[in-house]
Structures are given as structure tokens and as C-alpha cells.
TORROMI-149206 format. One record per residue (C-alpha): residue number from 1; residue in one letter; x negated, z, y negated. Coordinates in steps of 0.5 Angstrom, whole numbers, plus 500, padded with zeros to 3 digits. Last residue first. Layout:
BEGIN
NUM / A / X / Z / Y
...
//
This chain:
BEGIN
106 / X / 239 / 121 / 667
105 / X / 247 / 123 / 667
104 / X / 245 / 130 / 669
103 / X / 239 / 132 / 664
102 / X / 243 / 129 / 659
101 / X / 249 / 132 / 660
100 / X / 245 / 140 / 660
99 / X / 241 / 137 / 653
98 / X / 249 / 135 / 650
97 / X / 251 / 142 / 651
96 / X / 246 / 147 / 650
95 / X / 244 / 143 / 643
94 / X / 253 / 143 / 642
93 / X / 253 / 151 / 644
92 / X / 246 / 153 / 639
91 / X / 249 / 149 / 633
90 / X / 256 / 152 / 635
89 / X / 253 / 159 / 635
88 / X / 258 / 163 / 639
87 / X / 260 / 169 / 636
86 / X / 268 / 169 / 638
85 / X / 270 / 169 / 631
84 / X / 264 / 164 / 630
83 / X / 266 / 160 / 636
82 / X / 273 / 159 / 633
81 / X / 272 / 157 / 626
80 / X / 267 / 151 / 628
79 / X / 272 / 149 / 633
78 / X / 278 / 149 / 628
77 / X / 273 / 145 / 624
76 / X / 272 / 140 / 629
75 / X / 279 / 140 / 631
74 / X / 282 / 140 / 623
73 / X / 277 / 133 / 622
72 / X / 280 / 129 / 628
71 / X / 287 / 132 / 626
70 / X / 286 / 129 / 619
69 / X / 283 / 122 / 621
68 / X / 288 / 122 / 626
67 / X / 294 / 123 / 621
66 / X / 290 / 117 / 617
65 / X / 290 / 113 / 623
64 / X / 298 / 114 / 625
63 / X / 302 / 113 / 619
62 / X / 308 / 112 / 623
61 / X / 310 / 113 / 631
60 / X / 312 / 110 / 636
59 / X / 307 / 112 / 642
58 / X / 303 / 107 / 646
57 / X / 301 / 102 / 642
56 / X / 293 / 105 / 642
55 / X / 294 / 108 / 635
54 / X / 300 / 111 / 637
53 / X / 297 / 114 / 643
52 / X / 291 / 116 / 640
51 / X / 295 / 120 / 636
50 / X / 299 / 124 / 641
49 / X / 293 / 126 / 643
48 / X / 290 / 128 / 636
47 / X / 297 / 131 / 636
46 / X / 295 / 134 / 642
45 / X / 288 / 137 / 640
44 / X / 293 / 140 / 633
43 / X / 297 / 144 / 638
42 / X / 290 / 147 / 641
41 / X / 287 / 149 / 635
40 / X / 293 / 153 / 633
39 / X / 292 / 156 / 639
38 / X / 286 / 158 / 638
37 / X / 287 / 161 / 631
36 / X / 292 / 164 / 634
35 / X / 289 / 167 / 640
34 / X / 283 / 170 / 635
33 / X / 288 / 173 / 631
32 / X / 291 / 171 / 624
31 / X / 291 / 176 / 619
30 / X / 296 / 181 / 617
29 / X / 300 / 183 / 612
28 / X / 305 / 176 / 613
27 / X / 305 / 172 / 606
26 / X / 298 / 175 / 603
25 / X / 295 / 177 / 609
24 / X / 295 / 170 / 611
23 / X / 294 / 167 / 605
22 / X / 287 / 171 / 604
21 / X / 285 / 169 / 612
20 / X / 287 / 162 / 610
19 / X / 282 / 163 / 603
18 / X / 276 / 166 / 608
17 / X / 278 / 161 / 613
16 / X / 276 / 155 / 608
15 / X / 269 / 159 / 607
14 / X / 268 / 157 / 614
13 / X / 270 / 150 / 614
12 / X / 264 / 150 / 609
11 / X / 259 / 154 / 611
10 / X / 260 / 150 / 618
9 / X / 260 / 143 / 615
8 / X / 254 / 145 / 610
7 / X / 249 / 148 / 616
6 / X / 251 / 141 / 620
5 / X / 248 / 136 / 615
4 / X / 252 / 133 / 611
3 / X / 252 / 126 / 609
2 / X / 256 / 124 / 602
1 / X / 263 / 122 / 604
//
């Protein structure tokens, strides 16, 4: 994978809501609602879990590291799509985030 700046990630993630929005309305008349979207993130943050725990021998399961792959890649892009239906700039929150945990932790 060529190296993306964060710009192109969201824009990205969010073009792929746009199109799951269409397929939404298309199959069930309606789009998602914030609390579904989140709670789909949160189905796919425990399988990252489940997961982990196969790929750490804890948990019997096939085909683990591409499906951890994929779950890892779909939180993000759940993240990216939940902060901007909730009008929270990623880039800002993450910045926020990481300078308040540095400040700590020095």
C-alpha cells in the first residue's frame, strides 16, 4: 500500500459511507443512524478482540491474521466515519489526544 497522508484516509472512508448510505436506503428506505453506525463499530472492536485472542492462541479460530487485518482497518474507518457524523474533527481529537498523553506520561 502506497503511504497516505490522513487527508486521503478520511476522504476515502468517507466516500465508502456515502456508497453504504445508497445501499442502505436502497435495501431498508433509510440510512443508518449514528447509533447504528456506532454500534457496528463496536461489534467489529470485539472481534478485533476475539481476534487478538486467536492470534495469541487463546481462542480457536481459522484464518485469524487476515481477519485482523481487516477488523483493524474497518475500526479506524468506523472512527473516522463516527467522528464525522458527530462533528469532531479526527485529525484535531487524535493531535488533542496523543499531545494530553505525552504531557502525562513525561
Amino acid at each position: 500500500m502506497p503511504t497516505n497522508n490522513f487527508d486521503d484516509i478520511i476522504n476515502r472512508s468517507l466516500e465508502i459511507r456515502k456508497k453504504y448510505h445508497e445501499l442502505e436506503v436502497q435495501h431498508h428506505k433509510s440510512e443508518w443512524t449514528v447509533e447504528e453506525d456506532a454500534l457496528a463499530f463496536l461489534t467489529d472492536a470485539a472481534l478485533v478482540g476475539r481476534n487478538i485472542m486467536s492470534q495469541q492462541q487463546r481462542w480457536p479460530k481459522s484464518n485469524t491474521q487476515t481477519e485482523l487485518e481487516h477488523k483493524l482497518g474497518e475500526s479506524i474507518w468506523w472512527l473516522i466515519v463516527l467522528s464525522n457524523r458527530t462533528e469532531i474533527d479526527i485529525k484535531e481529537a487524535v493531535d488533542n489526544f496523543l499531545s494530553k498523553t505525552e504531557k502525562l506520561i513525561s
